[in-house]
C-alpha positions in Angstrom: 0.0 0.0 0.0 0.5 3.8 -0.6 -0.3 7.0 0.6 -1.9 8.9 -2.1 -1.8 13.1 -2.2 -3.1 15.0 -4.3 -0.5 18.1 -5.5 -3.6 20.5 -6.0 -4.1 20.3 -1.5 -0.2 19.9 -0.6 -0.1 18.2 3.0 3.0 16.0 1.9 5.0 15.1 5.4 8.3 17.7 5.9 10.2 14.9 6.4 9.3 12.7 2.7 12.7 11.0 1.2 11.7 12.3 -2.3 12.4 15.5 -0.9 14.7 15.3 1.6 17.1 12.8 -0.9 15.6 12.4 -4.2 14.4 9.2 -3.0 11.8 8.3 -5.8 11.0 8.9 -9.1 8.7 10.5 -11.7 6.2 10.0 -14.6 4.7 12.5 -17.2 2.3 11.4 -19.4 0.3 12.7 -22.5 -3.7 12.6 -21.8 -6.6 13.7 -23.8 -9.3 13.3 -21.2 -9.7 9.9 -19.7 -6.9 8.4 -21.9 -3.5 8.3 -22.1 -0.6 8.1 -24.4 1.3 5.0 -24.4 0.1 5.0 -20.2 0.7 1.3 -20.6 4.2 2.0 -21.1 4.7 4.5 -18.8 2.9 2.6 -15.9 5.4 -0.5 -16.4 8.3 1.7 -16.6 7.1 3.1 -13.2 6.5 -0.3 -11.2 10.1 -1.6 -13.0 12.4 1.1 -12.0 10.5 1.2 -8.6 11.5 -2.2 -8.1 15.2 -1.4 -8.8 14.7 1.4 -6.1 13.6 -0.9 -3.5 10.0 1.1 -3.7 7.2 -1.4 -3.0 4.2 -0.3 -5.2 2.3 -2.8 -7.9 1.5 -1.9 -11.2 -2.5 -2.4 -10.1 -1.9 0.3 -7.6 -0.8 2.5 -10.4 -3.5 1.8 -12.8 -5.9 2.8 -10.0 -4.2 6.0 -8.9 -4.7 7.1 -13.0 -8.2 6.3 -12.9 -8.8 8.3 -9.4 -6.9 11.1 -11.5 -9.0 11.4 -14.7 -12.0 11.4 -12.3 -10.5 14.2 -10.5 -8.3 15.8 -13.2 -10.3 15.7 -17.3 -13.3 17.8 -16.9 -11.1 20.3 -16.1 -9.5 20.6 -19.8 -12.6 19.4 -21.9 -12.8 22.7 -23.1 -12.7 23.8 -26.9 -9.6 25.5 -26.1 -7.6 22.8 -24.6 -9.3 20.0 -26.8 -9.4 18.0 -23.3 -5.7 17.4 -23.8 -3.4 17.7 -20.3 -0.4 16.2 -18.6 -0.6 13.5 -15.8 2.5 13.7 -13.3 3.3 10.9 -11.0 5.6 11.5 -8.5 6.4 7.7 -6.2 9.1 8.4 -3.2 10.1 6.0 -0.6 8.2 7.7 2.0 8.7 8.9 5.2 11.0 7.3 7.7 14.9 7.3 8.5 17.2 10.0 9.8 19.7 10.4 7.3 20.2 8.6 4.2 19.1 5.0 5.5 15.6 4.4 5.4 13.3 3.2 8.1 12.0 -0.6 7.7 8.7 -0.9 6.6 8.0 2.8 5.9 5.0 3.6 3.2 5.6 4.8 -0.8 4.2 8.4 -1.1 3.0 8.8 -4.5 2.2 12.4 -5.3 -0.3 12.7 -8.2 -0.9 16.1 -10.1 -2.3 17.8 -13.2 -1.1 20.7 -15.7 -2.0 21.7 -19.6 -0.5 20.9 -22.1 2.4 22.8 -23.1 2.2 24.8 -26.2 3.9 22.9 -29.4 6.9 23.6 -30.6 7.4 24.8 -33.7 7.3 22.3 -37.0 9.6 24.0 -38.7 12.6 23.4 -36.2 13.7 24.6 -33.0 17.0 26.5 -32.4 19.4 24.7 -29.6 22.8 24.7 -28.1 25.5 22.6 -26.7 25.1 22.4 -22.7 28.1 23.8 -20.5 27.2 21.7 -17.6 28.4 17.7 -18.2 26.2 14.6 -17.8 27.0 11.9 -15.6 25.1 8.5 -15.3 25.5 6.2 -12.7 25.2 2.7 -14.1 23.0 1.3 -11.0 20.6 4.4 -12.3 21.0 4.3 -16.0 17.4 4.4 -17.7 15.7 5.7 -14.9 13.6 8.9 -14.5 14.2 9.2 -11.0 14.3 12.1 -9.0 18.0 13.5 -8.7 17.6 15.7 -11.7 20.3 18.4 -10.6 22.4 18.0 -13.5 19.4 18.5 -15.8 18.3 22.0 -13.3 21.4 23.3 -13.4 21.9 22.7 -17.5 17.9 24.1 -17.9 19.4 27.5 -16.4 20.9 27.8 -20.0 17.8 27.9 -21.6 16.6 31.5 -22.2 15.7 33.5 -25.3 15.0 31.4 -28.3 16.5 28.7 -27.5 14.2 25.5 -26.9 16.4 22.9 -25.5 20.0 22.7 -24.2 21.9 19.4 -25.3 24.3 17.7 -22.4 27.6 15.6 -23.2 29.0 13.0 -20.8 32.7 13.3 -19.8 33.8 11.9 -23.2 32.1 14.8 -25.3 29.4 12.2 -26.5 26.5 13.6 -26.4 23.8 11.9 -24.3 20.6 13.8 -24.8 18.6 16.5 -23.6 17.7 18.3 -20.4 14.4 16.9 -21.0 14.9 14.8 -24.0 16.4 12.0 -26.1 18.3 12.3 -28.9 17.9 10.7 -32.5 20.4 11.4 -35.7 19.3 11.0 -39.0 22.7 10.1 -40.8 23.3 9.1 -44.4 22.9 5.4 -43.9 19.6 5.3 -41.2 19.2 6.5 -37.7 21.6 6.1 -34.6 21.0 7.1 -31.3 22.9 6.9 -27.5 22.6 3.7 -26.3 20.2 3.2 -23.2 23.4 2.4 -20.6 24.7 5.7 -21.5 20.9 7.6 -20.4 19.7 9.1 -17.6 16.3 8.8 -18.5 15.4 6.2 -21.4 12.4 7.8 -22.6 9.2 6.0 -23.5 8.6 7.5 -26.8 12.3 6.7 -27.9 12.0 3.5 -27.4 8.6 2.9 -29.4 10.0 5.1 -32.3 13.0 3.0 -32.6 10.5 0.1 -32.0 8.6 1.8 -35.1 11.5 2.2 -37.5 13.1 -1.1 -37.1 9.5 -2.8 -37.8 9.4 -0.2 -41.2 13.1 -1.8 -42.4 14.8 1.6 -41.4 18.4 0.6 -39.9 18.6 2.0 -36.2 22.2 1.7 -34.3 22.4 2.3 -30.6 25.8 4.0 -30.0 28.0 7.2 -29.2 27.0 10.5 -30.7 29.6 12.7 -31.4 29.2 16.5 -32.0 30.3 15.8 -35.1 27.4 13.2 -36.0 25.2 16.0 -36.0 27.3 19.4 -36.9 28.8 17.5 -40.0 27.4 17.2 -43.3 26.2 13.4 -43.2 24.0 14.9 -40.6 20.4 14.8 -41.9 18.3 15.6 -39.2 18.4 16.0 -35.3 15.2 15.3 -33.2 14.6 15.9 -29.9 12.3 13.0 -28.5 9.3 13.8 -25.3 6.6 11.7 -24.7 4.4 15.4 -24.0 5.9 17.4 -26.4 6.3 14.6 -28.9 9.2 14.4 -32.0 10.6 17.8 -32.2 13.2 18.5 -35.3 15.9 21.1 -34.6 16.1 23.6 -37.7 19.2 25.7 -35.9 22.1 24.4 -33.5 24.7 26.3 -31.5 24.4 28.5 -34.7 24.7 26.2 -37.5 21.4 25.5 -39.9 20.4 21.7 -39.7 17.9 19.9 -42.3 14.9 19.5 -41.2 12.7 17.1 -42.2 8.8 16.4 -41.0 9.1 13.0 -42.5 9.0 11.5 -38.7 5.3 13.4 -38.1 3.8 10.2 -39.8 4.7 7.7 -37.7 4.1 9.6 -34.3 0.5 10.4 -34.2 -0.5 10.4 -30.1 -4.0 10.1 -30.8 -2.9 6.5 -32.2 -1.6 5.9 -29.2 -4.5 6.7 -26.9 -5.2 3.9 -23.9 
């Protein structure tokens, strides 16, 4: 069992390990009233990684937690204007229990369940970007998971101002990894390559169904380093920034240079598909 809050009354205890520590994790998901996009997905990734954690929650307890949420949650964006479209945050910590960074036996998960709009959609013809200043570092017991130390990510969003859209972080090697909140896919000469998952901090759910996508289309995908050079250098045919909210973004201008931008990716990724 779990204690649920609700983010719209606050109440959650002064002393909860997801804030005190980071002790948890996170989900955003893409709804358009009582469904969501790919929330199958999402769901499992949430019980999985909680299970790495230590974090005892079931993915039945998360499927009912949604449903309380779209009870409490749709009506409030089935409006014209906001075509009942919103985004679902689930926020799981440890709980409450321990004095320092050992936790007490047999404390309770906290999961923290909240609602926002939509944010507005980038632009088709292609965002402008830049190389992050602040380096990414992934610890491989954490790889993959969207938990909640996100500092690095904070700290590289501070970057983010003007026109630019998104901020793209290298780990210690120069390789780039992805961004502050999304993955990254190269369109290259031959096909398609991306980071490789042990290389993430957060393997996103979209990336992996687009490159579940491609592969089943005969499109050749290869997992491995990016260099800066994969996407300033002319076999570079397109760099895409990859959100399960915000969807398949194309970047049209990066730390100065004009990329190609192509839309091509817009028919595979349609979220109302993808409605559960």
């Amino acid at each position: 069992m779990f204690n649920l809050y609700w983010a719209d009354e606050g109440g959650l205890p002064a002393g909860d390990r997801g804030a005190a520590y980071g002790d948890g994790l996170f989900e955003t998901i893409r709804m358009y009233g009582g469904r969501g996009v790919l929330i199958s997905r999402h769901l499992d990734r949430m019980a999985r990684d909680a299970g790495r954690l230590g974090i005892p929650i079931t993915l039945m307890e998360l499927r009912k937690a949604c449903t309380a949420a779209v009870s409490r949650y749709a009506r409030r964006y089935a409006t014209k204007e906001r075509d009942g479209s919103w985004v679902l945050k689930l926020t799981l910590t440890r709980g409450e229990g321990g004095r320092g960074y050992q936790p007490s036996a047999g404390i309770r998960p906290n999961l923290i369940v909240s609602a926002s709009p939509m944010p507005a959609p980038p632009a088709s013809s292609g965002v402008v970007a830049d190389f992050s200043r602040v380096p990414l570092t992934v610890n491989p017991l954490l790889t993959g998971i969207k938990s909640l130390n996100r500092l690095e990510q904070v700290m590289a969003a501070r970057e983010i101002e003007g026109e630019l859209f998104e901020v793209i972080m290298a780990d210690s090697t120069g390789n780039l990894v992805e961004g502050t909140r999304t993955n990254l896919l190269v369109k290259v000469l031959d096909g398609w390559v991306t980071p490789p998952v042990k290389s993430l901090a957060v393997a996103g759910i979209l990336r992996q169904w687009l490159l579940e996508r491609l592969r089943a289309r005969g499109e050749p995908v290869v997992e491995r380093a990016v260099s800066i050079g994969d996407v300033m250098g002319s076999d570079c045919r397109g760099l895409y920034l990859l959100n399960s909210v915000i969807g398949i973004v194309p970047v049209g201008r990066l730390a100065g240079q004009d990329l190609p931008v192509d839309n091509g990716l817009a028919t595979i990724f349609n979220p109302l598909e993808l409605l559960e």
